[in-house]
C-alpha positions, 0 to 999 in steps of 0.5 A: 500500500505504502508503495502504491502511494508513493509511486502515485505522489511521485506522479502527481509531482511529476506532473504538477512540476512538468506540466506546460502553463499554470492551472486554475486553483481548484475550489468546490465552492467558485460558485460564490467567489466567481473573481477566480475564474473570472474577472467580469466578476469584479464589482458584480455585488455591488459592495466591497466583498472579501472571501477567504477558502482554504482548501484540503485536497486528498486528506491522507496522501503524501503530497497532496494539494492544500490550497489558500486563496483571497479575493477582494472586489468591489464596484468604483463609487458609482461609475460602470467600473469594478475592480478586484484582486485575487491572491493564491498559494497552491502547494503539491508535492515539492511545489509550492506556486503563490500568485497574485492577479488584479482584475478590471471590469466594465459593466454596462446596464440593460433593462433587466441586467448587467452585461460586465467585460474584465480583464485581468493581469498578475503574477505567479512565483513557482519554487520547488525542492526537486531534491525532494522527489524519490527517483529510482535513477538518481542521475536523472537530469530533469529533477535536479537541483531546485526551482527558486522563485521561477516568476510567471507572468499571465492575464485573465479575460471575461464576460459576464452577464446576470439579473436578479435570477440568472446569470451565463458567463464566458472567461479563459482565467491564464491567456498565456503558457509557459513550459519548464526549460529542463536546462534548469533556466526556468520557465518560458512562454511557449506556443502550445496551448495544451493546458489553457482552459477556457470556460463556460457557466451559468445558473438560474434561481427557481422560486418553489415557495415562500421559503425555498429556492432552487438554484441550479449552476453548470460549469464546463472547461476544457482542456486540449490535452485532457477533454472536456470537464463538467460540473454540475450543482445545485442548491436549496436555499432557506430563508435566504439563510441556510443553503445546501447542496450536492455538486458533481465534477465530471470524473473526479468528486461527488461534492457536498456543502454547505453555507450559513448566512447570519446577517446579510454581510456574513457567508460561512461555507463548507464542502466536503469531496468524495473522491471518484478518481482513481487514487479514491482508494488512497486518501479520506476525501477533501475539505474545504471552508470559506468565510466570506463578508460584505462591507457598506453593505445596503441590505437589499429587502427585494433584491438578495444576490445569489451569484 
């Protein structure tokens, strides 16, 4: 067992290090920070709104990714503008890629919604201990040494378009791919577009009562080297308080969570992933929580946000 899991730490090592390009960091609960995977997001409720997810992937396995992410976005006064931040540390194995990207968007108002354009444009630093990783020929050239804060520049675009009760959204969250230059040089951009991801969502809220409201999301990416990728969601929510939910990504997890709202401005949240892949056997499922708040808050009577 001991050696069966090491031999598939090693491969997600691998491949987290030679991979070409930047990944967008995993969240089970993106349906409410959407800044990460877009940044037409920036400013959408209408308040300064900070979110704060960490993320255990894989509980158990050696190696596996523990995730942080921070976001902060809010619309500019009372112009069509918003802007965002978005600050990440990812660690897999020996690797450990930290990132920090800014976002603009630019909304413009229709009769029954907002259509929002976003760029955005950061950095990420990759440092990796190559020493680390066991290898049955020690000699190996490609991981020698270490990476020592290998910095990578990259950009974001999107649109975005919602009302009060549905919303469809189009972004590529990395534009550009960098691939490693095994000579120890670091990274550079490259040409091929094999791990670019771009990205299709949407969601509506049905109204079933009183108290109760539906909300179904879609999420679909793909990926020239690995297909297509899908998730689907849905939430029932209390009171506008309590929101529960079952998501499933195509091949990978079956995902509960859970949020609590105390007071509007107040967004506690939970998601537990029960793994599906292969690797299911190896680890105990992945946790995930998140805090979110909403300053200057205007409480919205009629108009409560879902998205």
């Amino acid at each position: 067992m001991r050696s069966i899991r090491h031999i598939l730490f090693i491969a997600v090592t691998g491949c987290a290090l030679l991979a070409n390009g930047q990944h967008t960091p995993l969240t089970s609960q993106y349906l409410f920070n959407g800044l990460l995977i877009n940044p037409a997001y920036a400013g959408s409720r209408d308040a300064l709104t900070a979110n704060i997810t960490h993320r255990q992937q894989w509980v158990g396995f050696d190696g596996a990714p523990v995730t942080q992410v921070m976001s902060l976005h809010s619309p500019v006064g009372r112009t069509k503008m918003g802007l965002g931040m978005v600050l990440y540390n990812d660690h897999i194995g020996v690797s450990n890629e930290t990132g920090l990207f800014g976002n603009f968007a630019y909304r413009i108002r229709f009769p029954h919604g907002k259509l929002s354009f976003g760029i955005g444009g950061g950095f990420s630093v990759l440092r990796a201990d190559w020493s680390q990783v066991a290898l049955q020929d020690n000699n190996d050239g490609s991981f020698a040494g270490t990476t020592s804060a290998a910095l990578r520049p990259n950009f974001s675009g999107g649109a975005y378009y919602y009302t009060k009760t549905w919303y469809v959204g189009a972004s590529m969250p990395f534009a550009l791919v960098h691939s490693y230059d095994l000579s120890g040089n670091g990274y550079d951009l490259t040409q091929e577009r094999f791990d670019m991801q771009p990205m299709l969502t949407g969601g509506y809220v049905i109204q079933m009562n009183d108290d109760i409201k539906l909300k179904p999301t879609a999420l679909a990416r793909y990926r020239l080297d690995s297909g297509p990728q899908g998730d689907l969601s849905c939430n029932a929510i209390y009171k506008d308080k309590i929101w529960a939910g079952l998501s499933y990504r195509t091949g990978d997890a079956l995902i509960g969570m859970v949020e609590v709202l105390p007071t509007p401005q107040w967004r506690f949240g939970y998601a537990y992933d029960l793994g599906l892949s292969a690797i299911r056997p190896y680890h105990n499922g992945s946790h995930e929580l998140m805090l979110q708040y909403e300053f200057g808050y205007r409480i919205r009577v009629r108009d409560p946000r879902y998205f």
